[in-house]
Structures are given as structure tokens and as C-alpha cells.
N, C-alpha and C positions, 0 to 999 in steps of 0.2 A: 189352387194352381200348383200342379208339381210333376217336374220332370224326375222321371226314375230309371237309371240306368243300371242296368242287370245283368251281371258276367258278360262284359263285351270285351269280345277280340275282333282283332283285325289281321290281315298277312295279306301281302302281295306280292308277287314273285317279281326276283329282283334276277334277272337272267331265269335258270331252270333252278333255282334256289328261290325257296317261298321264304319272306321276310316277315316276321310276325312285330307289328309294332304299337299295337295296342294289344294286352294281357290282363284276362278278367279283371276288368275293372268296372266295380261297383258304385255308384253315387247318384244320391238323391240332392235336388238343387228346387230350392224353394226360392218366393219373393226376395229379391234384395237381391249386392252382388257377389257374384264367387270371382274371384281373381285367381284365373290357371296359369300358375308357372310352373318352369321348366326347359332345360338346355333345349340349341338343336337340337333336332334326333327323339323326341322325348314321346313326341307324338303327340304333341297339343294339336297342329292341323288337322294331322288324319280324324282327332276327335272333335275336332270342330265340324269338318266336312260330313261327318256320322250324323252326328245330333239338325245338321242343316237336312239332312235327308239331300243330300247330294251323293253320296258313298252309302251304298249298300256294307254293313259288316260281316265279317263273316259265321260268328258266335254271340249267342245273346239279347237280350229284348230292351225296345227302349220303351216306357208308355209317358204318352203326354194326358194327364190327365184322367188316367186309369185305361187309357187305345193306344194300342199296340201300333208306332209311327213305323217300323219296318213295314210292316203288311198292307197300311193305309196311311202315306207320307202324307196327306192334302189333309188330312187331319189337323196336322201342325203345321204347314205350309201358311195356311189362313191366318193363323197367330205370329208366325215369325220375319223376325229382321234378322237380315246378315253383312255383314260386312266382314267380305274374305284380308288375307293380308293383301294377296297381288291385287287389286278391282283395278279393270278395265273402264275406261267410258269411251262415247264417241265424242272424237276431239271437234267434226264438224260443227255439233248443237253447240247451244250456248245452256248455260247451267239450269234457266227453268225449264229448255225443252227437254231438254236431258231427265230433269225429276220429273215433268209431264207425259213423257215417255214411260218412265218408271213406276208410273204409280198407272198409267192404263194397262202393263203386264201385271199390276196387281190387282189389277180391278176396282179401282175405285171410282167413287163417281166425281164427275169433271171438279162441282162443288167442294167438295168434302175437300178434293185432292189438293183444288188451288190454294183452299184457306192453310195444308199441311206444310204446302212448299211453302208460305210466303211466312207461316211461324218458321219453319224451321233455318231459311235462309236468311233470318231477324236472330234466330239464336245460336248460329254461327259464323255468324260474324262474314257471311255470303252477298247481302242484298245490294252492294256495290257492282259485284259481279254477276248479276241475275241474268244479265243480256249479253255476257261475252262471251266466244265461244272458248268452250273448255281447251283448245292445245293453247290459250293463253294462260292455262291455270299456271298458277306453280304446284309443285309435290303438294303441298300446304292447303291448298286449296282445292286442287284432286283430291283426296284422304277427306277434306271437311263434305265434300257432295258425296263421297261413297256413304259418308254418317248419315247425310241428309234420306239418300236413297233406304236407307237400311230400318227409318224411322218411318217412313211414309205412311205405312200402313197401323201406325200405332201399337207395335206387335208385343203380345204377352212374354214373346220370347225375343232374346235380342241374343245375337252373336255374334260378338266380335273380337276377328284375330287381330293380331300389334296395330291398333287403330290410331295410335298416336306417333306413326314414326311418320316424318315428315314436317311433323307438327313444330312451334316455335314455343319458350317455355311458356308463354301466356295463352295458346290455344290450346294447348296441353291442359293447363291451369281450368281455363272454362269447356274444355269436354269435360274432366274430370266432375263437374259443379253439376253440367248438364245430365249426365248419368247417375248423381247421385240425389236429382230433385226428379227420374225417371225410375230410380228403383222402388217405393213403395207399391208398387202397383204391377210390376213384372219382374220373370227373372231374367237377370243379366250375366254374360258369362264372360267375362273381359280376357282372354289370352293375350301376354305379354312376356319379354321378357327384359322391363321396365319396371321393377321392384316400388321404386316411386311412386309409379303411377298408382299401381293397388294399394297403398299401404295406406294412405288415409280413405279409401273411398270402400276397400270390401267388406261384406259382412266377415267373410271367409276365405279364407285361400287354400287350394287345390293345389299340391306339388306333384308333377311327374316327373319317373325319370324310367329310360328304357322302355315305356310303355305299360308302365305301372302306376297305378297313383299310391306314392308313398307315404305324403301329408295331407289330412285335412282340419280345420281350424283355424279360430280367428287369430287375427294378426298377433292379438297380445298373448293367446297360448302359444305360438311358436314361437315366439320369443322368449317365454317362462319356459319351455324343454330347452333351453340353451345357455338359459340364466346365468352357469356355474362352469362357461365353455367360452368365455370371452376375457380376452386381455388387451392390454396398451404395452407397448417394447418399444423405447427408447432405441435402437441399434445405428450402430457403423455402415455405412456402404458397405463396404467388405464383407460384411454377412448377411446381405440383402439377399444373394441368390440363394444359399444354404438356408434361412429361414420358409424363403415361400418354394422351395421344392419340398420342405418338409411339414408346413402348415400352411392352414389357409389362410390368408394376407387378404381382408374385406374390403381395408382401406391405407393409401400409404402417403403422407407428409414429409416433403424435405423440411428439415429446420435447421438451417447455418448449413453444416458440418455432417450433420445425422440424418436421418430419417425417424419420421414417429410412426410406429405399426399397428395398426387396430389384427389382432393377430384371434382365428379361432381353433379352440383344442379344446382335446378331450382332458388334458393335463396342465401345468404351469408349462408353459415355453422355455421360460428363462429364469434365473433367477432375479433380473433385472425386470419383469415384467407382474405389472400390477391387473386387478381386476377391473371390468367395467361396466356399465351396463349394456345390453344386447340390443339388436339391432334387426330388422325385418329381413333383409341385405343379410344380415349375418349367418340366421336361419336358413335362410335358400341356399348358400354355400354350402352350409354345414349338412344339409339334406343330400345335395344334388354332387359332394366329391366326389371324385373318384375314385373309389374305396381300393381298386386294383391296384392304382400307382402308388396309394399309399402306403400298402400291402408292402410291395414290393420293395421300398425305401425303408419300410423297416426291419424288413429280413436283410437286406444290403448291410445296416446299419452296425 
């Protein structure tokens, strides 16, 4: 089982100006999960909406399993789950008409489908709400039946955009568990831009930025390329603003009087600033700055 992505771009004309925001980008995604981050703008959607075979691209070939899904989308259709970021439902139904509904556009048979709904509304935390209609959901429980839909069909391919915003820390906690007693057996493509959430569950993580993929590797190599790029600073208020317009500030703690700064550089910051260990949170920063403003701060300088 292997998804193979090969020189994909993408552009869409943003007025009579074409916007290109996916740029040959190459990756192979086997069993287990990838964790895609990346700012706005970066193009994790448009690439989500690619690989769903909902957006045609405009450069490049994907194959699901050595078939070319441009040419022949239902190839992959068969095997795949999605869950976009926006998902709509109908707030009339109540949440098993809803998956009942969901799972006849998938074609499943009646059997199959009811035994899927009534596991999966047992393993999110649903079966309270199986008979209400959904404009009672909350956010929380919206987000958990788009999971529910996007699992129905048992798919070799699962794709899902920021699937945990809505969420509370504890159903955060158990998707996370959920997704990861569902990866041996298919590939998952988690976009987020919740560093937490991926960092104990990926096999690997996918950084883009600009519509480039800049990072790929597991959690703890991109944290070993940073190793020697992390510090602690003790500072004053007073040099709070002049620090984090000049570095990147990961993490920041009042203590009394001061602030404590988990601060990242390519250099010592400070003479007052010690080393530390790195951080997953840290890496993404240090990938995803803005190399222009920084540019600029230090010709000023």
C-alpha cells in the first residue's frame, strides 16, 4: 500500500493573476501516520483537496498503488476517508441518520454499515447522542461525526484536515489513541497546525511552507537538526519586544519580575542565555520563519 506523489503543482488564478501554491512537490506516504504542518497560506488544503481527488492539479502524477488517481479518481475513492477542515452536516437528521445516510453514498451494505456506525459512535464518545438531531451538536460533537463519516468505509486512506479543532483536551487525547490503534493497517495523513497533536502519534512529519515541502522526518530527527539551536533567557520585560522581533520566542513564562524565554537561534542570544533541549514546537518554528523579516532585521541591525 503506497501513495506516491510526483512533481505536483498547483495555481489558481487569484483575479487575472495565477497563484501557484502547491510547487513540485514530491512524497511518498506509506502505512502509519504523516503529520503535515505548516502556517496558513502553506498549502496543506489545496494538498489535501489533491490527494482526496476533489481538485484536479495542475502539474504531476499521484498513483495510489502503482494507478494513476488523476486519470482514474474511483480507483482511490473506494479506499478513502476524508474529513475536510470546514464539514458541513444536515442539522435536520439526527447523528445515525446522518452516518446512515453517509455510508449509502458510500455504498455500503445496510449490515456492514450499521455494525460501522454503532462501533464507531461507541468509540467517540457519540452513542448518548445517536438520536439527536445534529443542530443540537456542539462544535465537539460536529467534528467527532465528520471522524465518524470519514471512517465508515474502513478506508486504506484517511485524510484529515485540523480534525481536532473543536475538540476538548480529553477527546483530543482519545482521537489521538484512536488514530493510532488505526495506523498499522492504513495510511493516515493528519494536517494540523496543533504541533501537540502530531508529536506523539506520527510516524513522520511533513513541513510546508509557501507550497513547498521543506521537512520530512520523524519527530526526533527534526529535533536532532536543531539540537545546537536552542536556549533558556532569563530577560527583563524591557527587552521582551527587541528579543522576539529578533528571534524566535517558542515559549514565554512570567516569573515575579522577569520573564523566562525558551528562545530559538542559529547563535547564543545572550550572554545570559543557557542551552537546552529541543523541542517539536521548536523545529516547526525554526523551519516555517520568516527568513525575509529576518533578513531585514539584520541588515537594519
Amino acid at each position: 500500500m503506497l501513495l506516491d506523489i510526483q512533481s505536483l503543482s498547483h495555481q489558481y488564478k487569484n483575479g487575472k493573476i495565477p497563484k501557484l501554491v502547491i510547487k513540485s512537490l514530491s512524497l511518498q506516504i506509506k502505512p502509519g501516520i504523516l503529520g503535515l504542518l505548516g502556517p496558513n497560506g502553506a498549502g496543506k488544503s489545496s494538498l489535501m483537496r489533491i490527494l482526496a481527488t476533489i481538485t484536479k492539479p495542475s502539474q504531476g502524477k499521484i498513483l495510489w498503488q502503482g494507478q494513476d488517481i488523476i486519470k482514474s479518481p474511483q480507483v482511490l475513492r473506494n479506499e478513502l476517508g476524508y474529513l475536510p477542515q470546514y464539514f458541513g452536516v444536515y442539522d435536520q437528521l439526527s447523528g445515525i441518520e446522518f452516518l446512515q445516510y453517509m455510508a449509502g453514498l458510500k455504498g455500503l451494505e445496510a449490515s456492514i454499515a450499521n455494525r460501522r456506525i454503532n462501533d464507531l459512535l461507541n468509540k467517540l464518545n457519540l452513542t448518548h447522542a445517536a438520536k439527536m438531531p445534529l443542530k443540537g451538536y456542539s462544535g465537539g460533537m460536529k467534528q467527532r461525526i465528520g471522524i465518524a463519516q470519514a471512517l465508515l468505509n474502513d478506508p486504506k486512506l484517511l485524510i484529515i484536515d485540523e480534525p481536532t479543532v473543536g475538540l476538548d483536551p480529553q477527546e483530543r487525547a482519545n482521537f489521538r489513541q484512536l488514530l493510532t490503534e488505526l495506523a498499522d493497517e492504513r495510511c493516515i495523513i493528519f494536517s494540523t497546525h496543533i504541533v501537540a497533536d502530531v508529536e506523539s502519534i506520527a510516524d513522520r512529519i511533513a513541513i510546508m511552507r509557501s507550497g513547498q515541502l521543506i521537512q520530512l522526518e520523524s519527530p526526533s530527527a527534526l529535533q536532532d537538526k536543531i539540537a545546537n539551536k536552542c536556549w533558556q533567557l532569563t530577560a527583563n520585560f524591557n527587552e521582551l519586544k527587541q528579543i522576539q522581533h529578533e528571534f524566535i520566542v517558542s515559549h514565554s513564562v512570567r516569573k515575579e519580575n522577569k520573564v523566562l524565554l525558551n528562545i530559538v537561534a542559529d547563535y547564543c542570544p545572550d550572554a545570559r542565555a543557557v542551552s537546552r533541549a529541543p523541542s517539536l514546537e521548536d523545529a516547526y518554528l525554526y523551519f516555517t520563519r520568516d527568513l525575509q523579516s529576518k533578513a531585514d532585521f539584520a541588515r537594519a541591525s
